[in-house]
N, C-alpha and C positions, 0 to 999 in steps of 0.2 A: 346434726350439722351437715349442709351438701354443700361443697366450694366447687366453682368452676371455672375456667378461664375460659374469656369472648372467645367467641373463636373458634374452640375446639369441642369439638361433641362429648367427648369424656368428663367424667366429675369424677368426686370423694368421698364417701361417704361417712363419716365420724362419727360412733357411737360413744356417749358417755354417760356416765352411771356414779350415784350420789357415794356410792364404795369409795369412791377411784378408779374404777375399771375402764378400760377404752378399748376398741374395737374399733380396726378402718377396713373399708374398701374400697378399690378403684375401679370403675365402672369404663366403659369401652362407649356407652349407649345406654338410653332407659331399660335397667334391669338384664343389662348384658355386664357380666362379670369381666372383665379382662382390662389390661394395661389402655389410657387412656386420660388418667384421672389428672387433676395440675399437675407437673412434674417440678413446679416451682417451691413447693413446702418440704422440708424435710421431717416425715411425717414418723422416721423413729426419735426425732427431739422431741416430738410431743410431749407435755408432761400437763398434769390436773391435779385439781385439789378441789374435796368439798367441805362444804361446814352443814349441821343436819339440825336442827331444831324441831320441835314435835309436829310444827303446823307448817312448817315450809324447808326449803332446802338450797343451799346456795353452789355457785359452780366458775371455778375460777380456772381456764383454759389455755394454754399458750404452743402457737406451733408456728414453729421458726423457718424463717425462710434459708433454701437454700442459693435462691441466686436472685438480684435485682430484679422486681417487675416489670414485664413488658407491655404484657395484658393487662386490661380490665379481670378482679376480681369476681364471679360471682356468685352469689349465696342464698340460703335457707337458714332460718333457725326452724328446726320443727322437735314437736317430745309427743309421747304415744305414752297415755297416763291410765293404771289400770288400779281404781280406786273403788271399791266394795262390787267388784266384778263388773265394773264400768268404766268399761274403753274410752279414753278420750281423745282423740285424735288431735293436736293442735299445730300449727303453722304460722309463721310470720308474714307468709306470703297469702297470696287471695287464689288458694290454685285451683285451676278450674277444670275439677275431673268431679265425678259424680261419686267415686267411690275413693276414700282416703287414699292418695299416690302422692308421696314425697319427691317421688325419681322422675323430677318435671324439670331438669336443666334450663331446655329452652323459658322457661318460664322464672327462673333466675333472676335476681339483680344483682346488677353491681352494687360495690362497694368500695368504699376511699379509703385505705390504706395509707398512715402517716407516720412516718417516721419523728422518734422523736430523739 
């Protein structure tokens, strides 16, 4: 998962995993590590949950805001699937790099975000 806000060059990058496991980082720039990422999520409320069945897997996510929206949201869903030693690269988005690159921010969309 990549979230980013309009605006600013920084994103976030959220790793998850059918365990439970989560992994983030905040990114500065495409594939530059450092402080830059939304500062709008509070990214240690994060919390996951999966369910696993033999032929598929499910994945229930929640990460909580830390202060009202100012920006536009914007996002990736992408998963990197390695099944009888066959890479599968997949994405939400149509991104246009010739070799798998998920760390395409500018290449983002928004998203609407609704309180309920």
């Amino acid at each position: 998962l990549f979230l980013a806000q309009e605006g600013k060059a920084g994103y976030l990058e959220i790793n998850l995993a059918p365990s439970g496991a989560q992994w983030s980082q905040s990114f500065s720039g495409p594939r530059q590590v450092g402080p830059g990422g939304p500062d709008c999520f509070a990214i240690g409320g994060a919390t996951n949950s999966a369910q696993i069945w033999d032929d598929r897997w499910s994945l229930h996510f929640e990460l909580p805001l830390r202060e009202p929206l100012r920006e536009a949201i914007l996002l990736n869903v992408t998963a990197i699937i390695n099944h009888a030693a066959d890479l599968q690269y997949l994405s939400w988005l149509n991104l246009h790099a010739v070799k798998p690159d998920f760390h395409r921010p500018h290449e983002f969309l928004p998203i609407v975000l609704k309180k309920y």
